[in-house]
C-alpha positions as CSV (number, residue, x, y, z in Angstrom):
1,X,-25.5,2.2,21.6
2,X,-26.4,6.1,20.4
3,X,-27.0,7.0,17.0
4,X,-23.6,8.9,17.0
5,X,-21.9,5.8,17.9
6,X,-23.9,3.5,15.4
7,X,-23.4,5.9,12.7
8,X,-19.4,6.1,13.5
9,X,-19.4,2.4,13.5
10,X,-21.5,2.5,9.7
11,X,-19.2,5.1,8.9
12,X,-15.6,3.1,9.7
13,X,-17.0,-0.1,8.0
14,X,-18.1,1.7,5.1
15,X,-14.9,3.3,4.8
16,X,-12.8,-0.2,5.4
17,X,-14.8,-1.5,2.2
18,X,-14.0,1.3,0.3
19,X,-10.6,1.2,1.0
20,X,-10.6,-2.8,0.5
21,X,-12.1,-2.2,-2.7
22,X,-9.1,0.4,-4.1
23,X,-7.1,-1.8,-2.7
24,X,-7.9,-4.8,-4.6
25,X,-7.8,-2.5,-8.0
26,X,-4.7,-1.3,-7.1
27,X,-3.4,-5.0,-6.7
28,X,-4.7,-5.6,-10.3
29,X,-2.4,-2.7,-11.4
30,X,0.2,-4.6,-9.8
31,X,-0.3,-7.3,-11.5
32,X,0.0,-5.1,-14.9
33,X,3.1,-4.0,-14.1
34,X,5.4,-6.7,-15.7
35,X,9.1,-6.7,-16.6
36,X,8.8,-7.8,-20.5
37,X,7.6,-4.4,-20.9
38,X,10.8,-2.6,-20.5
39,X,13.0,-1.4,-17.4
40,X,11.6,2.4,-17.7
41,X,8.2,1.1,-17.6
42,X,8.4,-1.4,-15.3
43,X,9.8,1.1,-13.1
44,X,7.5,4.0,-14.1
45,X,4.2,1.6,-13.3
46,X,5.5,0.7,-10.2
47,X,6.5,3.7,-8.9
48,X,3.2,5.6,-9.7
49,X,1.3,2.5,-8.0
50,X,3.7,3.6,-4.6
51,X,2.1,6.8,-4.8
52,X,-0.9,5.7,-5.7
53,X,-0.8,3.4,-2.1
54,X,1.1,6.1,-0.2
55,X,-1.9,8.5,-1.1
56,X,-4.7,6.0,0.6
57,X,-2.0,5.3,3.8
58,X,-2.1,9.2,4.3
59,X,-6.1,9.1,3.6
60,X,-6.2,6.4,6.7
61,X,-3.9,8.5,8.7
62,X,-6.0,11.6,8.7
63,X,-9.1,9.0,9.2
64,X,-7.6,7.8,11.8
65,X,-8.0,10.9,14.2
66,X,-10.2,9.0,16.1
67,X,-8.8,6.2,16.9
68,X,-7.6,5.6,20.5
69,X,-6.5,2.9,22.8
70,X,-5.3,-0.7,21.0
71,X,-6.3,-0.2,17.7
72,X,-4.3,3.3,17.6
73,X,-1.5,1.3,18.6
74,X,-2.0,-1.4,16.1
75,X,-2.6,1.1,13.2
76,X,0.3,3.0,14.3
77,X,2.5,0.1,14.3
78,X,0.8,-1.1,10.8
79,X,1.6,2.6,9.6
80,X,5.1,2.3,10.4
81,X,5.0,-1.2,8.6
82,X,3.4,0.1,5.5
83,X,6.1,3.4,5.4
84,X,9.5,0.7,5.8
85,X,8.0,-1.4,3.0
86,X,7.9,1.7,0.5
87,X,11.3,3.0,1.5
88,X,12.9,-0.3,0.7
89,X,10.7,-0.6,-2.1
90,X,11.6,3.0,-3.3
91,X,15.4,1.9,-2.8
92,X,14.6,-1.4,-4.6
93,X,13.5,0.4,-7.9
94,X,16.3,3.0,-7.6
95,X,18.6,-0.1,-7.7
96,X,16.7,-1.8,-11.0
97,X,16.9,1.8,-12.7
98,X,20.5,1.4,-12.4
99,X,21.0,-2.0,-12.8
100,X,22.4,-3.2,-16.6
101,X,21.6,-6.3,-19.0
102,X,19.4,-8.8,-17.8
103,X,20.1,-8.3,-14.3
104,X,17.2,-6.0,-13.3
105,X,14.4,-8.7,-14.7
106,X,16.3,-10.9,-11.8
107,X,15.7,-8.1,-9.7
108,X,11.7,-7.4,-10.3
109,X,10.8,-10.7,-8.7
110,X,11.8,-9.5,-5.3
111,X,10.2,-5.6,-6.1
112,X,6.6,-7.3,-7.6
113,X,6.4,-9.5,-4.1
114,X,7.6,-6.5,-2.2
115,X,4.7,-4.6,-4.2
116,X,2.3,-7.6,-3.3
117,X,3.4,-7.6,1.0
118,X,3.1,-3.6,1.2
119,X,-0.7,-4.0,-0.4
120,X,-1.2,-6.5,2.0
121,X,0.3,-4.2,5.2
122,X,-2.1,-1.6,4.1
123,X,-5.3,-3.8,4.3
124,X,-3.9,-4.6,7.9
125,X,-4.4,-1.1,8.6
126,X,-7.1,-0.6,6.7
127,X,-8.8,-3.4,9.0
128,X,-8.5,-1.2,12.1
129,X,-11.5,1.3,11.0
C-alpha cells in the first residue's frame, strides 16, 4: 500500500470517528427534546436537531467525492435513506404544529423514534468512509 493510500485510509477512519462522535451528541440532544416542554419547543428542538443532521449528511456528501464502485452505491442508497426520513419527519412536525389538545404529545412518540431511525441511517453512511 502507498503512503497516499494509507494516509486516505487514516484519513476516512478518522473522519467516520468524528462523525460517530457528533453523532452520538446529537442523539443526546434528541433525547433532550421532550414533549412536557411544550408543543413550540418540542417542535423548535427537533427541528433545529434536523438541521443540525442535514448539515453533517451534506458534509459526507461532499466527503464523499471519492468514493466509487459498491460503497458509492451503498452511500448513495443510504443518502437517499437518510433524505426520505427528514422529509417525513419534516411533514411529521408540520402535522404536531398543527395538531390541538393533547393530540400532538400522542403524536411525538412516532417523531422522537423517527428522530432516533434517521440518526441511525446517518451512521450507516457514515460507516462507508
Amino acid at each position: 500500500m502507498t503512503q497516499k493510500s494509507t494516509d486516505r485510509v487514516t484519513e476516512g477512519k478518522n473522519y467516520r470517528q468524528n462523525m460517530m462522535d457528533k453523532l452520538s451528541v446529537e442523539s443526546g440532544q434528541v433525547e433532550n427534546c421532550r414533549p412536557e416542554e411544550g408543543k413550540k419547543m418540542y417542535v423548535d428542538k427537533l427541528e433545529a436537531r434536523i438541521e443540525s443532521l442535514k448539515s453533517m449528511l451534506d458534509d459526507m456528501t461532499e466527503k464523499s467525492r471519492h468514493i466509487e464502485g459498491d460503497l458509492r452505491t451503498k452511500f448513495d442508497r443510504d443518502k437517499e435513506d437518510v433524505n426520505s426520513r427528514i422529509q417525513n419527519l419534516k411533514a411529521g412536525l408540520s402535522e404536531i404544529r398543527e395538531a390541538g389538545g393533547t393530540a400532538w404529545k400522542e403524536m411525538s412518540t412516532g417523531t422522537s423514534n423517527g428522530m432516533k431511525e434517521l440518526i441511525d441511517a446517518i451512521k450507516s453512511a457514515a460507516s462507508k468512509f
